[in-house]
N, C-alpha and C positions, 0 to 999 in steps of 0.2 A: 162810663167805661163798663166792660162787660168780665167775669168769670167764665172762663172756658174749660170743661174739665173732659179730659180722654184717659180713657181707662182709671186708674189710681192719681191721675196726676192733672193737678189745677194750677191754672195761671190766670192770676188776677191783674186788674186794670188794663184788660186788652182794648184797645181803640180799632186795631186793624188788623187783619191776617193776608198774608201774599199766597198763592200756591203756583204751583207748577202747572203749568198744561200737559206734558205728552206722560200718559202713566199718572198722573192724578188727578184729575178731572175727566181727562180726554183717553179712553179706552183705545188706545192706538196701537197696540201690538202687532194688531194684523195690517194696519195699512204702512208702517214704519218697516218692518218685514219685507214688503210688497215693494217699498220703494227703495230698498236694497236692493232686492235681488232683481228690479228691473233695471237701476241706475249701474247694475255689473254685467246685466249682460248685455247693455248699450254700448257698454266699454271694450266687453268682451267681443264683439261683434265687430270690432277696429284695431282689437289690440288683442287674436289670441291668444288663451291663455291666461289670461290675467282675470277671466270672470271670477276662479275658485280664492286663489289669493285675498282680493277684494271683500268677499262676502266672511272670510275670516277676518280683516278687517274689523267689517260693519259688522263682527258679533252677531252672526246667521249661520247658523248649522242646521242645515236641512229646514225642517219647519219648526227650529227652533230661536230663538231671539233673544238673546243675552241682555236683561234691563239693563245690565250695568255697563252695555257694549257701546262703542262709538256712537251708531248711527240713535243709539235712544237715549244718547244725555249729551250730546255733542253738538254744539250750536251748527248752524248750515257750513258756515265760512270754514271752522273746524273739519267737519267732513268734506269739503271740497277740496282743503289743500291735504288731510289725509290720503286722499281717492288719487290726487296728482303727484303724491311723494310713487303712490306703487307705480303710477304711468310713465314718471321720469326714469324709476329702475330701467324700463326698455330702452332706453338709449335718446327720448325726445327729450325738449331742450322745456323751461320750465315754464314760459307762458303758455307754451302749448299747450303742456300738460294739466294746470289750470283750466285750459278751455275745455278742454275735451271734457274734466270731470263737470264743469259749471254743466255745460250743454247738457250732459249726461242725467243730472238731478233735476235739470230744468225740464227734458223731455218726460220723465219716468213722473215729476210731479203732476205737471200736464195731463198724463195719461189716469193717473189715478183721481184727478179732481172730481171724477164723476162718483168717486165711491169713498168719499172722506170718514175719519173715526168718528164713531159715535161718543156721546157721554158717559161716564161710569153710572151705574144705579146708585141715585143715593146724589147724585151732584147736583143737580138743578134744586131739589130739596134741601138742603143743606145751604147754597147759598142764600134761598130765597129766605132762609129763617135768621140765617147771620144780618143776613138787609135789614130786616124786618126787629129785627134786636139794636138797631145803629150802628152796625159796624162798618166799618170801610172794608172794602174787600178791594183786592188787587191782582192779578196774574205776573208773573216773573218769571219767563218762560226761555229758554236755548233756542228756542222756533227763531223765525224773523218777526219783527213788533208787524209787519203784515200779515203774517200766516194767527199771529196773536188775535190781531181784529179781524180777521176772518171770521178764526172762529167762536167769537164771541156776538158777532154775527148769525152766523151759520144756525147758533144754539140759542138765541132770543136770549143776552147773559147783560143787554146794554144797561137794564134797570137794576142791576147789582153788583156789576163789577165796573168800576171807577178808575181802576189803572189797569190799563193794558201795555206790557213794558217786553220788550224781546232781544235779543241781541242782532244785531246790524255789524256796524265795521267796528266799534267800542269793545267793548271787555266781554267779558264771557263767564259765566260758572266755574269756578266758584269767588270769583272777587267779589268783596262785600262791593263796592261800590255800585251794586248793582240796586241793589235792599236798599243802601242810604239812596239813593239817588230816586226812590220809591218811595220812602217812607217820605222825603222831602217833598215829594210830587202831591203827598195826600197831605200834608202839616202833619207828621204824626212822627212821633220820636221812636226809636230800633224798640226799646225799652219797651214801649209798649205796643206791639207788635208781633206776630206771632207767624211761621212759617211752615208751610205744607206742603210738601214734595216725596219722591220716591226714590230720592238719588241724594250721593255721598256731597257731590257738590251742590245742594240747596241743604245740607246740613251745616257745612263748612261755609257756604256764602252769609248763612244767618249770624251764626256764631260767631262768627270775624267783624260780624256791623254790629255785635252785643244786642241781639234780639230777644224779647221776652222769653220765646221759646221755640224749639223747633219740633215738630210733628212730624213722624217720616211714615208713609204708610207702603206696605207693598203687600200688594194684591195676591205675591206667588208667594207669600210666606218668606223670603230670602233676609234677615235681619242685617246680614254685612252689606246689605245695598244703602241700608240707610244709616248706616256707621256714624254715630255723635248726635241721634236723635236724641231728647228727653223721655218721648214715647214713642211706642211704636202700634201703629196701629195696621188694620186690615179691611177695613169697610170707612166709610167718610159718614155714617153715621154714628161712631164712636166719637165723635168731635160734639160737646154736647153746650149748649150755653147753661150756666149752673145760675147764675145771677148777672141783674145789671142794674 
């Protein structure tokens, strides 16, 4: 078991840590952004009017992106019957409205697979040193567990990261069952276990399954995003191994 210390504050006999993908690992701002404001005006382009409503929504003000908005902590399934609640206001009936948002994410993701997010600085090092220490490492992500193995793919991440886990038709952020049902996947008890994410529900998912500890980091400085963290940090190299 390893000592993991960020900033002032040490957790001892860690076996494992989970993190988030979009906003902690994975620098996705601008392609999350991107596939808001093309999945609105897909919509918008069938259903006048409705583009501007939508992108308040999805937590897009101009070329700005709300971490703590829909479309950047909100599993797919989430935002697609979000996107169909505004479409049924117009008078369509509700599988429609369904369709039209699925179609909607489906095209605009299509469109941008040619320009996916890149890593944060500091992530591919950080994991390779957690591996290299014996720790289990894991992803816990809102994504779909495909968009998960993508990009774990995508980013050569297969020699260090051991669970690749996302939300499908199952539970969503912030239900512990997510963590337990991870931590079970690796033999590794909540207890000792440790959580890394950017958002209020990978605070509240750890802490509900009694996890060692949870790590909130944000990037824009915003502390209420990660409400119920232990620490808070800003770079993924504050994450240190102190002993093991």
């Amino acid at each position: 078991m390893v000592t993991i210390k960020c900033r002032n504050i040490s957790f001892s006999d860690i076996q494992a840590i989970f993190f988030d993908k979009n906003g902690t690992l994975e620098d996705s701002e601008a392609y999350l952004r991107s596939l808001g404001q093309k999945s609105a005006r897909i919509i918008d382009a069938q259903i006048p009017g409705i583009g501007e409503p939508l992108l308040m929504a999805f937590g897009i003000n101009g070329d700005i992106l709300d971490p703590a908005g829909l479309i950047s902590v909100a599993s797919r399934r989430e935002t697609e019957i979000a996107a169909a609640a505004y479409i049924a206001e117009t008078g369509r009936g509700w599988f429609e409205s369904l369709k039209i948002a699925r179609q909607a994410l489906d095209e605009a993701e299509k469109y941008l697979s040619s320009s996916p997010a890149p890593l944060f600085t500091g992530s591919l090092n950080l994991l390779k040193s957690l591996s290299m220490a014996g720790m289990k490492l894991g992803i816990i992500s809102a994504a779909t567990t495909a968009e998960v193995n993508d990009f774990v793919a995508r980013h050569q991440l297969s020699d260090y990261i051991q669970l690749k886990k996302g939300v499908d038709d199952g539970p969503s952020k912030p239900d512990p069952v997510l963590f337990l049902q991870a931590c079970q996947a690796l033999g590794v008890e909540p207890t000792n276990t440790l959580m890394v994410g950017d958002a209020v529900g990978d605070m509240q998912m750890a802490r509900h399954a009694q996890a060692a500890g949870c790590i909130g980091i944000t990037w824009v400085g915003k502390l209420d995003h990660v409400e119920g963290a232990d620490v808070v940090i800003n770079q993924l190299d504050e994450i240190v191994i102190l002993a093991s």
